[in-house]
N, CA, C and O atoms as a Tinker XYZ file with bonds, in Angstrom:
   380  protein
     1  N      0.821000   -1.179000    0.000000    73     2
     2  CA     0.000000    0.000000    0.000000    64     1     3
     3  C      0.881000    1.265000    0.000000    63     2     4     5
     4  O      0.701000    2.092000   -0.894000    81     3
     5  N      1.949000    1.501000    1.070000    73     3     6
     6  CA     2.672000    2.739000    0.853000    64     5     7
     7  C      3.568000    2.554000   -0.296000    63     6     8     9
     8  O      4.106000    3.569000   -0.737000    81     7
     9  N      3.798000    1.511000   -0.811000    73     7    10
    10  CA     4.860000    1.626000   -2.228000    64     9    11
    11  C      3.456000    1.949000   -3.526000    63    10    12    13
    12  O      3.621000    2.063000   -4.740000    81    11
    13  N      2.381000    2.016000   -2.901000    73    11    14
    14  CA     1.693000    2.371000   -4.444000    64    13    15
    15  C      1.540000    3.481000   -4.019000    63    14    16    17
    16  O      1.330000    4.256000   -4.952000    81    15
    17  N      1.540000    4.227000   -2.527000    73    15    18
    18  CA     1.353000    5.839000   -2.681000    64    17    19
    19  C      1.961000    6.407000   -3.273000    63    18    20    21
    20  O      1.524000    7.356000   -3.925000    81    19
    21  N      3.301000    6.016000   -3.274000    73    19    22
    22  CA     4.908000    7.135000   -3.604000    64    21    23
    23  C      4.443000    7.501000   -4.725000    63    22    24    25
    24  O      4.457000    8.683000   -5.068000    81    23
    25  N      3.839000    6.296000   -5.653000    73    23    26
    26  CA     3.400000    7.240000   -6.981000    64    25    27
    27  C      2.290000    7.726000   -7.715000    63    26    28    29
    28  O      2.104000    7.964000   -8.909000    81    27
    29  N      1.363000    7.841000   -6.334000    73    27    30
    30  CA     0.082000    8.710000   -6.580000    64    29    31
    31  C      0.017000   10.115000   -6.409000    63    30    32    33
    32  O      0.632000   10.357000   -5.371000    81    31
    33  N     -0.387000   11.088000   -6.870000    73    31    34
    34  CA    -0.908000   12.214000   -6.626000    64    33    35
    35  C     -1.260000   12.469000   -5.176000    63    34    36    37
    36  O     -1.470000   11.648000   -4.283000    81    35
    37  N     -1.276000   13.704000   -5.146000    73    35    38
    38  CA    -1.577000   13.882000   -3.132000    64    37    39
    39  C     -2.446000   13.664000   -3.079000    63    38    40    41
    40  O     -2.546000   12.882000   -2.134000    81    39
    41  N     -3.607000   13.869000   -3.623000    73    39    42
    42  CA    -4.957000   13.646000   -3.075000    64    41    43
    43  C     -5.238000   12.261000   -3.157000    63    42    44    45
    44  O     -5.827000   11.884000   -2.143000    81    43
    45  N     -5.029000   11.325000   -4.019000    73    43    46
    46  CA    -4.803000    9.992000   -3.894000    64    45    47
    47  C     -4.602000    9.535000   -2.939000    63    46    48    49
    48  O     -5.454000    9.126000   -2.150000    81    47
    49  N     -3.492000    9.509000   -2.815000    73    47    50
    50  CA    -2.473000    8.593000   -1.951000    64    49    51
    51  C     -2.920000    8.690000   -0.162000    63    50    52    53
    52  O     -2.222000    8.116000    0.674000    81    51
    53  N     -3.995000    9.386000    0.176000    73    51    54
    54  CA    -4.293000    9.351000    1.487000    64    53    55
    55  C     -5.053000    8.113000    1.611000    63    54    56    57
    56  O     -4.696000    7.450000    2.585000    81    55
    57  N     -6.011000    7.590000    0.905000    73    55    58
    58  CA    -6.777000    6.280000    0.956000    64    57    59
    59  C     -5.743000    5.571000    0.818000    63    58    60    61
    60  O     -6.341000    4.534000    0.530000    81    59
    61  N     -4.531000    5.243000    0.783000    73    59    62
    62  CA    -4.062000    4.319000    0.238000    64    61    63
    63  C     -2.546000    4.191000    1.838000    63    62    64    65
    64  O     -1.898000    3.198000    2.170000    81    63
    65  N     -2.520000    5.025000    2.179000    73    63    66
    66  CA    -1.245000    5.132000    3.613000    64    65    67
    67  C     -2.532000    5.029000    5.050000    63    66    68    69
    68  O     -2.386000    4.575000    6.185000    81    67
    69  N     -3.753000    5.661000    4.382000    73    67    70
    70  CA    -4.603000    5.009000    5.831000    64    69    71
    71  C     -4.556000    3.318000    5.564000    63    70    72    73
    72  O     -4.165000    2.597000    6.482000    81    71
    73  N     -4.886000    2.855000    4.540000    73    71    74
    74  CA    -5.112000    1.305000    4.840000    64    73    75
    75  C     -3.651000    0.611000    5.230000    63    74    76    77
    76  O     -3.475000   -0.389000    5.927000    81    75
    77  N     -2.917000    1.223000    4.744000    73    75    78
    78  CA    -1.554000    0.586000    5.057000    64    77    79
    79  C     -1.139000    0.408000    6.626000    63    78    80    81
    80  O     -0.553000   -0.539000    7.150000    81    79
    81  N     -1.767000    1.968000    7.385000    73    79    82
    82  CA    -1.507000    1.988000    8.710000    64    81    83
    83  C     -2.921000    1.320000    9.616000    63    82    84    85
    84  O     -2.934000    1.282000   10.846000    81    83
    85  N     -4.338000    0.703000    8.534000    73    83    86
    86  CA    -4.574000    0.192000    9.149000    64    85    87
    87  C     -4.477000   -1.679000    9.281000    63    86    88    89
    88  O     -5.056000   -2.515000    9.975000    81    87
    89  N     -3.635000   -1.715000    8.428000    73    87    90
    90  CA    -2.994000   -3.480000    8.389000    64    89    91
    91  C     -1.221000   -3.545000    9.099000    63    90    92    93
    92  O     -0.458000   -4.481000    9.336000    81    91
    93  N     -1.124000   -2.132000    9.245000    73    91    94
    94  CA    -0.030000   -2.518000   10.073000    64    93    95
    95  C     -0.143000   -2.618000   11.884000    63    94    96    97
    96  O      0.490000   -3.270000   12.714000    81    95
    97  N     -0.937000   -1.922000   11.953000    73    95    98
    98  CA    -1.836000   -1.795000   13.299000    64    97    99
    99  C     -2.578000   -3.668000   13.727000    63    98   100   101
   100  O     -2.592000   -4.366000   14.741000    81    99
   101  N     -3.000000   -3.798000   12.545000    73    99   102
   102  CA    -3.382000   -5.585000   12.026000    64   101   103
   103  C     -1.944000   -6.443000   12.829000    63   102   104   105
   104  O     -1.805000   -6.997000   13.919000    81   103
   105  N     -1.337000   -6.279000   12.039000    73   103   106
   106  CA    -0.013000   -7.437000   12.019000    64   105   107
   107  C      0.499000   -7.164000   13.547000    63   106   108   109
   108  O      0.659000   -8.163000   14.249000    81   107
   109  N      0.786000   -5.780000   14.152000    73   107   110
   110  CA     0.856000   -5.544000   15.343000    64   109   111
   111  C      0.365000   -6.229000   16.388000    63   110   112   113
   112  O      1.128000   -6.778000   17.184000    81   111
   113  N     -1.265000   -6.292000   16.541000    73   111   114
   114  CA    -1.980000   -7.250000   17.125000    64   113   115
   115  C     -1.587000   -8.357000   16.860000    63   114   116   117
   116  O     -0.755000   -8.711000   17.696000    81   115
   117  N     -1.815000   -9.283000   15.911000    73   115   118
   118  CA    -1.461000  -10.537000   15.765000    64   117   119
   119  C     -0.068000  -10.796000   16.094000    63   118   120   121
   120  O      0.254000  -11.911000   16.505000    81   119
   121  N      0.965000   -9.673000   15.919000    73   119   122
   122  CA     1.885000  -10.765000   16.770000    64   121   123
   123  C      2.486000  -10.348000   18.246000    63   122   124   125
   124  O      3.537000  -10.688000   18.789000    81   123
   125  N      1.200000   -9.305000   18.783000    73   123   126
   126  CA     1.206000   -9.531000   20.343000    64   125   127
   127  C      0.600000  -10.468000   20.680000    63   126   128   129
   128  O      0.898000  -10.949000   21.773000    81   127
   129  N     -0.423000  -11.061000   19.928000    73   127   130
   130  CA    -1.095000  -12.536000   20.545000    64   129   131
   131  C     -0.731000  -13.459000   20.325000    63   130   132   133
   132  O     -1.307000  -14.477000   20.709000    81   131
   133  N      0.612000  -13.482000   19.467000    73   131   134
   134  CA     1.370000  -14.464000   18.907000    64   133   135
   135  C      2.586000  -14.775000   20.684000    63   134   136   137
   136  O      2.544000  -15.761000   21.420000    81   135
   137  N      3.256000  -13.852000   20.787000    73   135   138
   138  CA     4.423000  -13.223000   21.812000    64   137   139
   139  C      3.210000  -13.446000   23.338000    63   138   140   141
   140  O      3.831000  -13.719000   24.365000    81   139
   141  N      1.842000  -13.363000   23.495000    73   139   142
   142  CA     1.289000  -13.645000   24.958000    64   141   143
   143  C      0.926000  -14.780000   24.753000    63   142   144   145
   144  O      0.439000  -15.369000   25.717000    81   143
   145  N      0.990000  -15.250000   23.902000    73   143   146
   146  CA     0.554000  -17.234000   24.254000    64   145   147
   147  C      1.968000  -17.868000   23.594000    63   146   148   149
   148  O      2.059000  -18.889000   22.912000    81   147
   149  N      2.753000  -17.198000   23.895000    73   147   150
   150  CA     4.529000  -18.085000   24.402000    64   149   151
   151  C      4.361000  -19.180000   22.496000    63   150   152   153
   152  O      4.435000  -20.408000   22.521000    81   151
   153  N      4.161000  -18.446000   21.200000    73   151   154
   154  CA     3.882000  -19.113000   20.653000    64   153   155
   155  C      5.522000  -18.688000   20.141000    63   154   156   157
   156  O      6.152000  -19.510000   19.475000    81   155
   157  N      6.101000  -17.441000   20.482000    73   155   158
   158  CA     7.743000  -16.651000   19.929000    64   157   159
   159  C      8.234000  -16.098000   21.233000    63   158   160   161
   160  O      7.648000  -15.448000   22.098000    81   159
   161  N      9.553000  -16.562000   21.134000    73   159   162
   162  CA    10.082000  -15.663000   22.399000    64   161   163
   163  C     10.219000  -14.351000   21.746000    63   162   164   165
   164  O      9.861000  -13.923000   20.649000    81   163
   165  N     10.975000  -13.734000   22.961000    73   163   166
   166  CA    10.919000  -12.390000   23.343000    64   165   167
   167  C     12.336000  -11.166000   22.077000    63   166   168   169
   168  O     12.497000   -9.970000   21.835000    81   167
   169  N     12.966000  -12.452000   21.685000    73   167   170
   170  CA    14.045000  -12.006000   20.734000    64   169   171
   171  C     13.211000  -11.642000   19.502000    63   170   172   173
   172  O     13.028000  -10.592000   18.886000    81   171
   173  N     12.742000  -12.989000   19.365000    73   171   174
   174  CA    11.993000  -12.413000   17.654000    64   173   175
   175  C     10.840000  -11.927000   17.955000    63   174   176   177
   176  O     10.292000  -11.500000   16.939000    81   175
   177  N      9.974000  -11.743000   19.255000    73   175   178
   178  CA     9.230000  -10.704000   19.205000    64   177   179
   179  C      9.627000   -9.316000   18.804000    63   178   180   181
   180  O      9.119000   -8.670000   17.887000    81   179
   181  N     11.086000   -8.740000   20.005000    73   179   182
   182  CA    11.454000   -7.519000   19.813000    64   181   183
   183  C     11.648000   -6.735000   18.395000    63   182   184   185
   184  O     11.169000   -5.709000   17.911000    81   183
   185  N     12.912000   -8.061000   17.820000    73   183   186
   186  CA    13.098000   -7.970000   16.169000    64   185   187
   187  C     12.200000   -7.556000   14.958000    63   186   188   189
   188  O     12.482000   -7.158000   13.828000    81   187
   189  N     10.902000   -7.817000   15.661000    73   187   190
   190  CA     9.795000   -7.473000   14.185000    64   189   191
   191  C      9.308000   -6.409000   15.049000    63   190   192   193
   192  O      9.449000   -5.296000   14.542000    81   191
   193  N      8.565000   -6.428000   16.665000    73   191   194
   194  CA     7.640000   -5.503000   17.116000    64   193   195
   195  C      8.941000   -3.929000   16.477000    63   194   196   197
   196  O      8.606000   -3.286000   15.483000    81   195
   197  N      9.699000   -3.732000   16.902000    73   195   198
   198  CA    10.350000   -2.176000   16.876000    64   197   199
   199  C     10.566000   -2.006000   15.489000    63   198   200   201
   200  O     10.949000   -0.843000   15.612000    81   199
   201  N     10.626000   -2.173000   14.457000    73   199   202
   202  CA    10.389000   -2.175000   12.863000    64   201   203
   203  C      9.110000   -1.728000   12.594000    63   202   204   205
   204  O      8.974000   -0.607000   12.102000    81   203
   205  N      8.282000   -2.324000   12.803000    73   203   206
   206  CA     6.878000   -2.070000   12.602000    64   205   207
   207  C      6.285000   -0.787000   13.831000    63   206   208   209
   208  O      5.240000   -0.162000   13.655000    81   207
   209  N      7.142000   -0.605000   14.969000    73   207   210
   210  CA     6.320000    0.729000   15.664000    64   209   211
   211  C      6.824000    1.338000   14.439000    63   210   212   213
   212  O      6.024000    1.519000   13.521000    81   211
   213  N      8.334000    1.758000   14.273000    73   211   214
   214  CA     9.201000    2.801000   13.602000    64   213   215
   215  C      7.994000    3.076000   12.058000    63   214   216   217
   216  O      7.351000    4.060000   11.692000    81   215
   217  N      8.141000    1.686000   11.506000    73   215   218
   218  CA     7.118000    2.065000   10.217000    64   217   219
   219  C      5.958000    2.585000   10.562000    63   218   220   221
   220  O      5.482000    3.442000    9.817000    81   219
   221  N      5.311000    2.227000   11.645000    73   219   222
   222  CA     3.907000    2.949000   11.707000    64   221   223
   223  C      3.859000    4.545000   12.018000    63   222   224   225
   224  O      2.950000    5.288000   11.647000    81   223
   225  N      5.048000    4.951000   12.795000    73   223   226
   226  CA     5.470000    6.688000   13.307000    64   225   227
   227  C      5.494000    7.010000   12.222000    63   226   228   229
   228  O      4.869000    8.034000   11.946000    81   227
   229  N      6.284000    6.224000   11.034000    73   227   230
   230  CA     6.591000    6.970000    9.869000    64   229   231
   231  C      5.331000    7.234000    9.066000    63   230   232   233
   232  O      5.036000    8.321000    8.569000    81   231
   233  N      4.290000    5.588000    8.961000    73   231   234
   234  CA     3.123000    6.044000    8.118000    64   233   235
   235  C      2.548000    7.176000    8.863000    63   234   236   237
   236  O      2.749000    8.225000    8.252000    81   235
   237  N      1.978000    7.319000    9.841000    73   235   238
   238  CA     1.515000    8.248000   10.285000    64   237   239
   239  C      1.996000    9.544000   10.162000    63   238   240   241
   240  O      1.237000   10.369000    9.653000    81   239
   241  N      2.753000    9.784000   10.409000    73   239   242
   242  CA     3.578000   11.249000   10.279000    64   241   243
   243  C      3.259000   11.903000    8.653000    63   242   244   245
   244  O      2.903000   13.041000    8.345000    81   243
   245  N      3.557000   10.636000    7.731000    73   243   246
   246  CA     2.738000   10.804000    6.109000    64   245   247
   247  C      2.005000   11.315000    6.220000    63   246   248   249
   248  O      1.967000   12.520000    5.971000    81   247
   249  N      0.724000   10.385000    6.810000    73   247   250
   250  CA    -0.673000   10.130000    6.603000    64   249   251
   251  C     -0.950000   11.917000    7.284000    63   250   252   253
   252  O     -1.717000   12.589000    6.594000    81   251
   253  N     -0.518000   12.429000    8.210000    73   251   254
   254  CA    -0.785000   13.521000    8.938000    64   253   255
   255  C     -0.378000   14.795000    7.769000    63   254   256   257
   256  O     -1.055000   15.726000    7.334000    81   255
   257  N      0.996000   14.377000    7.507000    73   255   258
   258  CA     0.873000   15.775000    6.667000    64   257   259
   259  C      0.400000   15.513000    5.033000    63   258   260   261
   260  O      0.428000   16.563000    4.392000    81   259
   261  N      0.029000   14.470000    4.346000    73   259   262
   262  CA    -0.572000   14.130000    3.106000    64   261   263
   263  C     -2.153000   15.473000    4.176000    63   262   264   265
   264  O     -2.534000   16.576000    3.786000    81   263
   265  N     -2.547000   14.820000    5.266000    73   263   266
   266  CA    -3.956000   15.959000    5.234000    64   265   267
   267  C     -3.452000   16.995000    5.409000    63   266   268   269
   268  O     -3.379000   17.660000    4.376000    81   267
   269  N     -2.917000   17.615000    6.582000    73   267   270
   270  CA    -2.354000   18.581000    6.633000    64   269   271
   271  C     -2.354000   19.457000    5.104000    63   270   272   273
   272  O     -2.959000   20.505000    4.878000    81   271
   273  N     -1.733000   18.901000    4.427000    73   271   274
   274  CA    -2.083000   19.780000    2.906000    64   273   275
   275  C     -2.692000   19.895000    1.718000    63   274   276   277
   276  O     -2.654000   20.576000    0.693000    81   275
   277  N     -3.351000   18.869000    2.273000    73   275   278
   278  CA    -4.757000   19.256000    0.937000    64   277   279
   279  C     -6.013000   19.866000    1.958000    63   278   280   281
   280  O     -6.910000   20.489000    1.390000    81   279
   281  N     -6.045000   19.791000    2.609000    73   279   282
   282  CA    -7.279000   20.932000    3.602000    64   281   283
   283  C     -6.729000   22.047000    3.725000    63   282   284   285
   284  O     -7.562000   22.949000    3.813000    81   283
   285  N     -5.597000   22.411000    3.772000    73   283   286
   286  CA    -4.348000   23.594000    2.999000    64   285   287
   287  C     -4.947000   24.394000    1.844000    63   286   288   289
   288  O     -4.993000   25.616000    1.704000    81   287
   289  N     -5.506000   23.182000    0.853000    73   287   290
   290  CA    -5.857000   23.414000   -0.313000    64   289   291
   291  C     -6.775000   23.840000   -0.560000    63   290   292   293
   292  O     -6.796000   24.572000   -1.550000    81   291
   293  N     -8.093000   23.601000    0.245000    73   291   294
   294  CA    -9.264000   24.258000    0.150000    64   293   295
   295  C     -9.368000   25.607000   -0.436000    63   294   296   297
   296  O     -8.641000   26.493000    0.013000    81   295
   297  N    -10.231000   25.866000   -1.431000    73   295   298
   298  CA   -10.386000   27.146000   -1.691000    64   297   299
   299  C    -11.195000   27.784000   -0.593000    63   298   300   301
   300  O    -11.820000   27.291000    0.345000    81   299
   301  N    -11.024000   28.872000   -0.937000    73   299   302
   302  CA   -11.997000   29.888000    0.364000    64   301   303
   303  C    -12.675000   30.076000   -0.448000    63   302   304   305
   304  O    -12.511000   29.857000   -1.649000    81   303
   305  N    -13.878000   30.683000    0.296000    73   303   306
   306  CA   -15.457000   31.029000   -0.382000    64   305   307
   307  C    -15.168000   32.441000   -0.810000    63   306   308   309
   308  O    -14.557000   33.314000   -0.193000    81   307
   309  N    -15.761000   32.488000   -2.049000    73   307   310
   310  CA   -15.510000   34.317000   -2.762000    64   309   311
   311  C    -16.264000   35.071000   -1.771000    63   310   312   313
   312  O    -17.050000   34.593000   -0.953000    81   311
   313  N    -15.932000   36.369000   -1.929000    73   311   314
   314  CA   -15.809000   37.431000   -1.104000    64   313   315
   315  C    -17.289000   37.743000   -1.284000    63   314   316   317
   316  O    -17.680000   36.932000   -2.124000    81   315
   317  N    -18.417000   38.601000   -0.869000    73   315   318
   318  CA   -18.997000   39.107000   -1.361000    64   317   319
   319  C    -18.925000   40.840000   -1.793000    63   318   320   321
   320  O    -17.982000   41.539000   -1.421000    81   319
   321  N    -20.012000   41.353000   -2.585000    73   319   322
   322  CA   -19.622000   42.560000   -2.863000    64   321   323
   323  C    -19.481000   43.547000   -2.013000    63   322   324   325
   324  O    -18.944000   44.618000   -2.297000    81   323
   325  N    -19.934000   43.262000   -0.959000    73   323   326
   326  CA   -19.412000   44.517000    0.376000    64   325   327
   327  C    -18.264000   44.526000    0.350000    63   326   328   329
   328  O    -17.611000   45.568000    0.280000    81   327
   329  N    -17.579000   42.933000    0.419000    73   327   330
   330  CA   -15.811000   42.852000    0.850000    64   329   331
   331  C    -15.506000   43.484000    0.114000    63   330   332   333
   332  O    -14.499000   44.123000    0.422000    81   331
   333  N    -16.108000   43.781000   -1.351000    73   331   334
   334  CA   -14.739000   44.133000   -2.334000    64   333   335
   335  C    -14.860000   45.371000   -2.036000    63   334   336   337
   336  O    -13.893000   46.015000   -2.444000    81   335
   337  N    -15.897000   46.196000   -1.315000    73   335   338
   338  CA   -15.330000   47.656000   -1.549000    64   337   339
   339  C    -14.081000   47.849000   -1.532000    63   338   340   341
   340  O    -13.317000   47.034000   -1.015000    81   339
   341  N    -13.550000   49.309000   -2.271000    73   339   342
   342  CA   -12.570000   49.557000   -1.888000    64   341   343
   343  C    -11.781000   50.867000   -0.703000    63   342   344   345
   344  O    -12.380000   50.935000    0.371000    81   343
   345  N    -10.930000   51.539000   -0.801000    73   343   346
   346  CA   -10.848000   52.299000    0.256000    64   345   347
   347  C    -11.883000   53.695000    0.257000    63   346   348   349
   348  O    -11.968000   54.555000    1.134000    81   347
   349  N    -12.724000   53.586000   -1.206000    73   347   350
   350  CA   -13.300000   54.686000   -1.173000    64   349   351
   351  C    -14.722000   54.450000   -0.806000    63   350   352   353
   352  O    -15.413000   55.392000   -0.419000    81   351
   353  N    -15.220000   53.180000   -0.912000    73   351   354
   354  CA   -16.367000   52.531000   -0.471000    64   353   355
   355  C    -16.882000   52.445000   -1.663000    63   354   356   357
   356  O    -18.096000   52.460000   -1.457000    81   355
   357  N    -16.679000   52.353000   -2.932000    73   355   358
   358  CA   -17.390000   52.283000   -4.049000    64   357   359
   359  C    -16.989000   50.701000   -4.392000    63   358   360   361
   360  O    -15.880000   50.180000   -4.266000    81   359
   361  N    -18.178000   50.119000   -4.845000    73   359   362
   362  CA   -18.037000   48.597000   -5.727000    64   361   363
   363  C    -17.421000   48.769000   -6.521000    63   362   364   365
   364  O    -17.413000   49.848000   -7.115000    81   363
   365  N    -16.491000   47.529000   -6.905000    73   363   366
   366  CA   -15.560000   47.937000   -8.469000    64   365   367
   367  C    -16.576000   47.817000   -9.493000    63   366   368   369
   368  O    -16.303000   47.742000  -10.691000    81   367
   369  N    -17.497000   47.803000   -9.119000    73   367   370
   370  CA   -18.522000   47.973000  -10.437000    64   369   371
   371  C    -19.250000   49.175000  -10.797000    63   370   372   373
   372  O    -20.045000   49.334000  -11.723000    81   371
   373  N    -18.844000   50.006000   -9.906000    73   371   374
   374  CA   -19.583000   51.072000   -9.964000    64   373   375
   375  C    -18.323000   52.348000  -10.284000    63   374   376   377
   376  O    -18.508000   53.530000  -10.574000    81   375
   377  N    -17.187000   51.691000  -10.128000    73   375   378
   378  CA   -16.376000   52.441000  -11.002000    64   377   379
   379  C    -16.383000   53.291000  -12.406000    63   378   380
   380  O    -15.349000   53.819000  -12.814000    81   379
């Protein structure tokens, strides 16, 4: 999932780093229930669990600023014609 973001468009690629961080969040669980029923010791627990926090800080940190800048992007709502007066109080239409 995050190797097909790298080459999507921004607005894309947010559906695509949420599912990633939510199957890594997945695999997380499964192999804490793997590591509490003594099915892996504590070596090859550590070995995969700290890889996968590190990748998930990282998806996230993405996933945060991929929004971070397209709600950035939002246009603002046009002004209306009061706003546009100008310093003389006349509409530019009435110029």
């Amino acid at each position: 999932m995050l190797a097909t973001a790298v080459f999507l468009p921004r607005e894309e690629k947010i559906p695509f780093v949420r599912a990633a961080i939510r199957k890594l969040d997945t695999i997380k669980i499964l192999l804490s229930i793997v590591w509490e029923t003594k099915a892996m010791d504590n070596k090859k627990y550590i070995a995969l669990s700290i890889p996968l926090e590190e990748i998930g800080r990282m998806a996230g940190g993405w996933y945060g600023q991929l929004t971070k800048q397209v709600s950035s992007r939002v246009e603002k709502p046009v002004s209306s014609n009061v706003e546009r007066q100008n310093s003389s109080g006349q509409r530019p239409e009435e110029k």
